[in-house]
N, C-alpha and C positions, 0 to 999 in steps of 0.2 A: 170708122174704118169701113172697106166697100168689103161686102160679102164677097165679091171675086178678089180680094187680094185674100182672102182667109180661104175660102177654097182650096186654092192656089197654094197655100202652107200647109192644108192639110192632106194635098196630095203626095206629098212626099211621104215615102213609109219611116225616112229616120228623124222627121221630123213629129210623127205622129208616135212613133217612139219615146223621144225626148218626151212626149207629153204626157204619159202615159206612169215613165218615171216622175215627170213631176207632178204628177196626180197622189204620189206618194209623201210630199209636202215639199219645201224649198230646197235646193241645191245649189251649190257654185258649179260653174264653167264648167271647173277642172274634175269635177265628180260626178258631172254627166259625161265629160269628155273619157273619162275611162270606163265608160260602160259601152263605146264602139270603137269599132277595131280601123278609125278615120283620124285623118289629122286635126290636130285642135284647133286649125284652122275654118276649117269644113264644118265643124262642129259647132264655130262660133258664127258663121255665116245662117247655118240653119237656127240659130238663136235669133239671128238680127231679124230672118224671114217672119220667127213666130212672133218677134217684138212689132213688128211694122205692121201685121194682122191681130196687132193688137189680144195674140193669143196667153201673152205670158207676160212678165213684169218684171221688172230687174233692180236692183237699189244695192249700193257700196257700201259694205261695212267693213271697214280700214281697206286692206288692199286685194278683198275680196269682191264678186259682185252674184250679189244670191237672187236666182230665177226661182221662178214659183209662177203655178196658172191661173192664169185669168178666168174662170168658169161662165164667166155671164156671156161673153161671145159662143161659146159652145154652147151656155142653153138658148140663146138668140138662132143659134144655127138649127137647134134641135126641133125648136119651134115652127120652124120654117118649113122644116122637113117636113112636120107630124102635122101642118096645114096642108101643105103641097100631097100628100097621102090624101087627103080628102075626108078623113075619118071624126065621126064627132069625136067631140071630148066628151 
């Protein structure tokens, strides 16, 4: 995945949201979708964004589909920072 498409998901505040709860461990859709006051629509959009920046994962079990985050593109991003800072390690 390109670093500007992940940017680009993480600029949005209800999407760094979402993340934030799933940093709390897996969820369905429908039990992030009632923690904003947005349509379940909107909600499943800013899923597909984190899916395509490859920030979160998704897998069906029966007729549910449970998100959970992907950490290693946020320490890839972190890393990047914490060069781009200039600072030794």
């Amino acid at each position: 995945m390109s670093m500007q498409n992940t940017l680009k998901a993480l600029a949005d505040p209800v999407r760094r949201e979402i993340l934030n709860l799933l940093k709390g461990g897996q969820m369905t859709a429908g039990e992030i979708s009632e923690r904003f006051d947005i349509s379940g629509a909107a909600v499943s959009r800013h899923l597909s964004v984190l899916k395509e920046a490859d920030l979160v994962r998704d897998k069906r079990e029966g007729k549910f589909i449970i998100y959970e985050l992907n950490s290693s593109v946020l320490e890839e991003i972190m890393l990047w920072l914490y060069e781009l800072k200039g600072e030794e390690k």
